[in-house]
C-alpha positions as CSV (number, residue, x, y, z in Angstrom):
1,X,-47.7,9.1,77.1
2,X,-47.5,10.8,80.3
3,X,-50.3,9.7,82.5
4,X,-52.3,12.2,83.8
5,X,-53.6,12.1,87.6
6,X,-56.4,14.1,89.6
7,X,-55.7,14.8,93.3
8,X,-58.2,16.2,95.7
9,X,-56.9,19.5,97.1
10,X,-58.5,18.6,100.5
11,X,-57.0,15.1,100.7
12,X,-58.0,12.2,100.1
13,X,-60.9,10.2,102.4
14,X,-59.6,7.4,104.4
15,X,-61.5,4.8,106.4
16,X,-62.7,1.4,106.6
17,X,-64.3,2.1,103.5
18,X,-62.0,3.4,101.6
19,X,-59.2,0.1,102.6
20,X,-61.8,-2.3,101.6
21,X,-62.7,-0.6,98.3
22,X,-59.1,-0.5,97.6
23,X,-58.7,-4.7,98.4
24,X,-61.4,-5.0,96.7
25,X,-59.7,-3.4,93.4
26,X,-56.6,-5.8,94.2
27,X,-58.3,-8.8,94.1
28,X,-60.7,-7.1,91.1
29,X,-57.9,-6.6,89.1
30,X,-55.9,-9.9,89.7
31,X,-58.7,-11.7,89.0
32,X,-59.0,-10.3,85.7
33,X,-55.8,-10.1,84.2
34,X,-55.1,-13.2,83.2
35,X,-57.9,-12.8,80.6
36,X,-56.1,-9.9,79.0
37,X,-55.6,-10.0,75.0
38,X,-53.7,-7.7,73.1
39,X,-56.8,-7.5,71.1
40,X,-58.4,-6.7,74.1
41,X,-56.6,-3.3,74.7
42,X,-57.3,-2.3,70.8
43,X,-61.0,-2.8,71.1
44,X,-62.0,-1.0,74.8
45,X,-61.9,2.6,76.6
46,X,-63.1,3.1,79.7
47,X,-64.7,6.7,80.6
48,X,-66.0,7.5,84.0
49,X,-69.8,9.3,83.0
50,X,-72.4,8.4,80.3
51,X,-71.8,12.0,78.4
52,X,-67.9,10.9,77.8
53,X,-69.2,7.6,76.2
54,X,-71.3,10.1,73.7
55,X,-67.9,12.0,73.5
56,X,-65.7,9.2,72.7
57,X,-68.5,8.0,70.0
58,X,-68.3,11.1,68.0
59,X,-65.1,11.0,67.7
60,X,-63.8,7.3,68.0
61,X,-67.1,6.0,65.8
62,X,-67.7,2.8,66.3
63,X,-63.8,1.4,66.8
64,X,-64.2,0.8,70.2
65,X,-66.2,-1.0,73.6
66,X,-67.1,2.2,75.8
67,X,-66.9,1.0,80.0
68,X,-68.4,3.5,81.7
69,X,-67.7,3.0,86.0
70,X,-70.5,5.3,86.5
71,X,-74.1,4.4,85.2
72,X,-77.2,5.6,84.3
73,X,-79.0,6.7,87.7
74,X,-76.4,6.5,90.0
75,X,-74.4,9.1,91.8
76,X,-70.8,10.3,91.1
77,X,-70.6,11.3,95.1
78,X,-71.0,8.0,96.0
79,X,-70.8,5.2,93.6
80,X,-68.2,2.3,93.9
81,X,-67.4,0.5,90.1
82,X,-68.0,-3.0,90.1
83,X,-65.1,-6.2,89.4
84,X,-66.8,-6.4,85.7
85,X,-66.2,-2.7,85.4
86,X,-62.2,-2.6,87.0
87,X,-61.4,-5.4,84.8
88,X,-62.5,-3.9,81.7
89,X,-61.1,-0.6,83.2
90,X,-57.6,-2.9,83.4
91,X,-57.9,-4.4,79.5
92,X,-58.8,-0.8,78.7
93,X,-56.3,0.9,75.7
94,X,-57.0,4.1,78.0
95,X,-58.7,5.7,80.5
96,X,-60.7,9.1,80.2
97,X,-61.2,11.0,83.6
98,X,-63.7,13.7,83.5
99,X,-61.6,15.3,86.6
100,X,-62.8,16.0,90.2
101,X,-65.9,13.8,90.4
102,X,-66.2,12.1,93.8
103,X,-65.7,9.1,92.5
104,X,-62.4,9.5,90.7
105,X,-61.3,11.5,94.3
106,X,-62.3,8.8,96.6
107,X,-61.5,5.6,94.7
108,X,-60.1,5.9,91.5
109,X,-56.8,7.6,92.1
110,X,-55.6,5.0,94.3
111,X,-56.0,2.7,92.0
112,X,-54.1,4.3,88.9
113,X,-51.5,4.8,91.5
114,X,-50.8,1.4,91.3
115,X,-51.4,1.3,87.8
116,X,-48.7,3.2,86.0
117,X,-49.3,0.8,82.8
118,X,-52.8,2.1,82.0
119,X,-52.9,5.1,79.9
120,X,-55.3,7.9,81.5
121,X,-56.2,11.4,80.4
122,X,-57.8,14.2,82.4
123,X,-60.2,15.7,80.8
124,X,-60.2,18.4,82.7
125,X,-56.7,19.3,81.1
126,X,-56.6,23.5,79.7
127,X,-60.4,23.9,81.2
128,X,-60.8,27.3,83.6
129,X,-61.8,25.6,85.8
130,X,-64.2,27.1,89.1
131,X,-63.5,27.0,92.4
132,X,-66.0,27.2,95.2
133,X,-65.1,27.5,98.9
134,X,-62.3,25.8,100.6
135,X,-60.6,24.8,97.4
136,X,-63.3,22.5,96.3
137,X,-63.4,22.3,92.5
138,X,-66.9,22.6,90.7
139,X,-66.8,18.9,89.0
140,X,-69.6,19.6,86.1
141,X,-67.4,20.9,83.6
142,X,-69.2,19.2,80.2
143,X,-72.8,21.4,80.9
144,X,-70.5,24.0,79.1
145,X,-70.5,23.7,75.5
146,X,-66.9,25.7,75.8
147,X,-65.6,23.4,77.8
148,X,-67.0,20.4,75.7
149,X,-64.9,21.3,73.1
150,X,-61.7,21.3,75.4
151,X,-62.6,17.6,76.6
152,X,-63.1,16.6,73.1
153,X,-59.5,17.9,72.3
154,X,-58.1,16.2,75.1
155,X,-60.3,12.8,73.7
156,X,-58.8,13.3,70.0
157,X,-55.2,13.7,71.7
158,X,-55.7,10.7,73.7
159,X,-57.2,8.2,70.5
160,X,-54.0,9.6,68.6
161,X,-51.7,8.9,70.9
162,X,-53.1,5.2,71.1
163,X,-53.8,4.7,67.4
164,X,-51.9,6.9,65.4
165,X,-52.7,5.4,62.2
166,X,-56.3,6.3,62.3
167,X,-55.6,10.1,63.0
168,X,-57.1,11.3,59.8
169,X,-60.5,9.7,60.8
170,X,-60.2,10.9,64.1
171,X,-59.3,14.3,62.9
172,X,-62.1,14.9,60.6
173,X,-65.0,13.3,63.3
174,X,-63.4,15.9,65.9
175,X,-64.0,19.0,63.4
176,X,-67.6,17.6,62.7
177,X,-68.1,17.3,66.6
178,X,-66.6,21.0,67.4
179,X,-69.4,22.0,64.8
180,X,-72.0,20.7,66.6
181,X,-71.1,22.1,70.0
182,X,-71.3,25.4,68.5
183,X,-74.6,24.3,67.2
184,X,-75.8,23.7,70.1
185,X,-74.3,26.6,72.1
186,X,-75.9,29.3,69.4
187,X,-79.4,27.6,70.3
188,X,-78.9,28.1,74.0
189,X,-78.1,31.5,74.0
190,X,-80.5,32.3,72.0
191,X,-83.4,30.4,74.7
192,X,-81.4,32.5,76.8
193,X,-81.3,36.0,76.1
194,X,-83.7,38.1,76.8
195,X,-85.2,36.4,80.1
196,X,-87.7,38.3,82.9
197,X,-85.2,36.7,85.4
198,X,-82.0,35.2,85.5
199,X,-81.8,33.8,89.0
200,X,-82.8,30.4,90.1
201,X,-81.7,28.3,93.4
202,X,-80.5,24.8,92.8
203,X,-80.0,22.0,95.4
204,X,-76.7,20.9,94.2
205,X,-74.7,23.5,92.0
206,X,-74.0,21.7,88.8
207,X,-74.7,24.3,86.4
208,X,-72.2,26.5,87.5
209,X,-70.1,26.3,84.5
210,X,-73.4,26.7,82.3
211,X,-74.4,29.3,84.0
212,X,-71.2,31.4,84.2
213,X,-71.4,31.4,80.2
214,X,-75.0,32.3,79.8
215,X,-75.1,34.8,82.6
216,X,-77.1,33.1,85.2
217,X,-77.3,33.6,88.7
218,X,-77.0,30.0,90.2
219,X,-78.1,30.3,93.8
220,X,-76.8,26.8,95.2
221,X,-78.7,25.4,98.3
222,X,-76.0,22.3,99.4
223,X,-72.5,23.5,99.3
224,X,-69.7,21.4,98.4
225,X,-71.7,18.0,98.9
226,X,-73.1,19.4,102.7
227,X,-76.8,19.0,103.9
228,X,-77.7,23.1,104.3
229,X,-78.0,24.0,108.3
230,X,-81.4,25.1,109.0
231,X,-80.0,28.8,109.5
232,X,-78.7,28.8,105.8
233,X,-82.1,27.8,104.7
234,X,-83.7,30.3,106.5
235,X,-81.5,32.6,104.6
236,X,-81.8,31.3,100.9
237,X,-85.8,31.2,101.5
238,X,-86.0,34.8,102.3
239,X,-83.6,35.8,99.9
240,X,-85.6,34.2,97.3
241,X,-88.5,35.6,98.7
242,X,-87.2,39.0,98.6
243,X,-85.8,38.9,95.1
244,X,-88.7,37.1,93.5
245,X,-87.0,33.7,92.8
246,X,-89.9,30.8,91.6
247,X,-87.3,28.8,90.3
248,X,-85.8,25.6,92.1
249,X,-83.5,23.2,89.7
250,X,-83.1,19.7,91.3
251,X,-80.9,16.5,89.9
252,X,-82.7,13.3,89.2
253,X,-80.3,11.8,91.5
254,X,-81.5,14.3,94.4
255,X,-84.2,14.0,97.0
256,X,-86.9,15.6,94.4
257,X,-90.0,15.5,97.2
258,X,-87.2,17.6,99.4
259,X,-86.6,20.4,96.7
260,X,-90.6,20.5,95.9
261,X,-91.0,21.3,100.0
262,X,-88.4,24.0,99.7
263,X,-90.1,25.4,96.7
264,X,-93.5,25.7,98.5
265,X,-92.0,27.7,100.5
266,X,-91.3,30.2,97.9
267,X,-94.3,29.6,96.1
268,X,-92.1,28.3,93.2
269,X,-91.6,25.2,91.4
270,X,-89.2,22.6,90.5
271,X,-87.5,21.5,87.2
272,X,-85.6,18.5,86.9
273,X,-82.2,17.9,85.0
274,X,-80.4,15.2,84.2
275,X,-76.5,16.1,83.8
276,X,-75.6,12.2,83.4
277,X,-77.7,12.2,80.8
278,X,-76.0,9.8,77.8
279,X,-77.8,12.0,75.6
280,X,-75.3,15.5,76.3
281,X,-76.7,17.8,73.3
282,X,-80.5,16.7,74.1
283,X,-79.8,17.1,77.9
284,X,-78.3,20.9,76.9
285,X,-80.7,22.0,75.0
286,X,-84.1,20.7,77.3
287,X,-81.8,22.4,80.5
288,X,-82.0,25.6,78.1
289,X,-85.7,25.4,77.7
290,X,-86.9,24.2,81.0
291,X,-85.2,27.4,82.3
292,X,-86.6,29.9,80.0
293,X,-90.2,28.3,80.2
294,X,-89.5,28.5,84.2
295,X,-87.6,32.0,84.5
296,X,-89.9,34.1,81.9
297,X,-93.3,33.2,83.8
């Protein structure tokens, strides 16, 4: 199997940080090896996010450990996986990367560099994937039901290619799972159609994908992981203002009290999502009807 790599298109970080994250993997991983059981590799998968455990599940069942490196409540941008996590990452059968999370950029790519053993798959793999400014890739590609069914694809492909012999199970799970995505993307649309508005300002944009298919307009306050300037603010609060906007979406992981100042401003109010949530059809479905309830008032 070829292994599949992500590389940033802006380069990769470098810095004290980055040198001691990678010696910290060396040693990580040396540690840990030595522990390594064929059985080992049979029973584990590491993912990087909680909603790639849920993926694996449906499709996998219960034949295998799920690691995930990043986990419940912490942030993609800046989270560094723990030794526990890099040596079950090493015993891992295979790796699935969800693609151009911060995480993956900054440290993980280094370290599959040096790991040409360990199967990995991009998830990512056959997804449009967006663009925003300066090359950056928009990183949320599973809050798309249509792009769900591509990383489950990529998931199926990957269990195959490990474990052959259970490709009929694997098969028939996958069909079941491509069911449910449509299941849930036929309820979205229809929270969705219909709506007073369909604008809506969020502090970081990770429902750009979701909104590209439901025909949103996601106004994004930070921009490719940058505290706004004061000028820019100045500009999205009048243009809200202006265009009647009430509507300001804020991560859990986000400074919530900041996004509830910004939306006083604009005599609006804030909705919370949760796009690490382990629980990816629930998460869909509430992100549907928080911004219905939000953009029909």
């Amino acid at each position: 199997m070829n292994v599949l790599r992500i590389y940033n298109e802006k380069g990769i970080k470098t810095g004290l940080g980055k040198m001691a994250f990678i010696i910290f993997l060396t040693i990580s991983v040396i540690t840990g090896c030595h522990q390594e059981t064929g059985k080992d590799k049979e029973q584990l998968i590491t993912v990087s996010i909680l909603p790639q455990k849920n993926f694996v599940e449906k499709i996998a069942g219960e034949k295998y450990d799920i690691n995930v490196l990043i986990p419940s409540g912490a942030s993609p941008e800046t989270y560094e996986p723990t030794p526990s996590q890099i040596i079950k990452l090493e015993k891992s059968a295979i790796y699935f990367e969800i693609g151009y999370i911060e995480m993956e950029i900054n440290r993980m790519n280094d370290f599959l560099l040096n790991k040409p053993d360990l199967k990995a798959v991009n998830c990512s793999n056959g997804i449009s994937l967006i663009k925003m400014e300066d090359k950056w890739v928009e990183p949320h590609i599973w809050l798309s039901p249509k792009n769900v069914k591509v990383i489950a694809k990529n998931i199926y492909n990957g269990l195959v290619e490990i474990d052959p012999d259970n490709q009929m199970h694997y098969k028939e799970n996958l069909d079941k799972f491509l069911k449910e995505i449509d299941e849930v993307n036929n309820k979205i649309k229809s929270k969705l159609k219909n709506l007073e508005s369909r604008s809506f300002l969020i502090y970081h944009p990770a429902l750009t994908y979701f909104a590209k298919d439901y025909g949103l307009n996601q106004i994004p306050v930070q921009i490719e992981g940058k505290a706004p300037s004061s000028k820019y603010m100045k500009t999205i609060i009048e243009k809200a203002r202006n265009e009647g906007i009430k509507t300001f979406v804020v991560q859990q992981q986000f400074d919530i009290q900041k996004a509830k100042t910004i939306a006083k401003e604009i005599d609006g109010k804030v909705i919370t999502i949760n796009p690490l949530n382990y629980n990816w059809e629930e998460e869909m479905l509430e992100i549907a009807q928080k911004l219905k309830d939000a953009l029909q008032e």
